[in-house]
N, C-alpha and C positions, 0 to 999 in steps of 0.2 A: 626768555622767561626769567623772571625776578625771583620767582621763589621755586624751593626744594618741591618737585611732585612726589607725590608717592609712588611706587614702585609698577601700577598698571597703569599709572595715567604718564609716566616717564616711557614705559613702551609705548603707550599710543602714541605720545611727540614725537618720538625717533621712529617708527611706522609712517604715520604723516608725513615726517621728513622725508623719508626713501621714496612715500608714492608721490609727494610734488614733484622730486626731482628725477627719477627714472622712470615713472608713467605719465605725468600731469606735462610737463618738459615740454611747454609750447614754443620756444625758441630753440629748442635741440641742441643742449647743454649735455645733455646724460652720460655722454663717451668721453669728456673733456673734466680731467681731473684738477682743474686750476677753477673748475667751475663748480665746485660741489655746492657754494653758498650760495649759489645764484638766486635762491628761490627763502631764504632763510627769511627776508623781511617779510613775506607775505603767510610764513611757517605759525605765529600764535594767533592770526585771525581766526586761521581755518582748523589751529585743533581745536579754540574755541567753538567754533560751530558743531564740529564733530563730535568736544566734547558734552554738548545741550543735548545734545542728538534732534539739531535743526534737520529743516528736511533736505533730501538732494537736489530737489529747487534751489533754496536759499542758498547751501556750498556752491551749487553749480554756478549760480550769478555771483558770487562774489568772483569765482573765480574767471568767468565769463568777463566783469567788471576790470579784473587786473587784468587782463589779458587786451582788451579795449583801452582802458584808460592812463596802466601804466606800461605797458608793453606797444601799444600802437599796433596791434594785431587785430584781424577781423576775428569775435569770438565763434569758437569751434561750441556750440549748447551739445550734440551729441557725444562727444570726448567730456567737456565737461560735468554732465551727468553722471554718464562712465566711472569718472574718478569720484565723484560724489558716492554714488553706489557700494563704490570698493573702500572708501573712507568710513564710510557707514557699519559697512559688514566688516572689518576688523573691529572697530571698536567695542561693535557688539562682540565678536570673539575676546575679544581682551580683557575689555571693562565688564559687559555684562556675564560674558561666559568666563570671567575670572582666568584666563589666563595668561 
């Protein structure tokens, strides 16, 4: 991120963060402390998306996308959903429920 967020859209990024890398974790990084960036390049697509409030389709195929294109894994669309979902409903808890 280039620029200063303001203080709910900084917790959304750092929430994002934690659920790509200890629920989203399609290479199974999550337990390996040498691995916390693993997933940081693919971190302002997707709070972009989450920040638009795209829908879980869209999150889920981008992520479905890296998971396929830059990972070389068959994509998981029901996990991916999943995390879209949960991406979704914080943000509405954060940004739109102000907390």
């Amino acid at each position: 991120m280039g620029k200063k967020l303001p203080p709910q859209e900084m917790k959304l990024y750092r929430q994002t963060d934690e659920i790509l890398h200890y629920m989203w974790d399609p290479i199974g990084v999550a337990g390996i402390a040498q691995a916390r960036d693993e997933y940081h390049s693919y971190l302002p697509q997707v709070f972009q998306l989450v920040l638009k409030n795209e829908s879980k389709e869209k999150i889920a195929a981008y992520l479905m996308g890296v998971e396929e294109k830059s990972m070389g894994l068959s994509p998981n669309r029901a996990a991916a959903l999943e995390i879209a979902k949960i991406l979704l409903n914080i943000k509405e808890a954060i940004i739109d429920g102000g907390f």
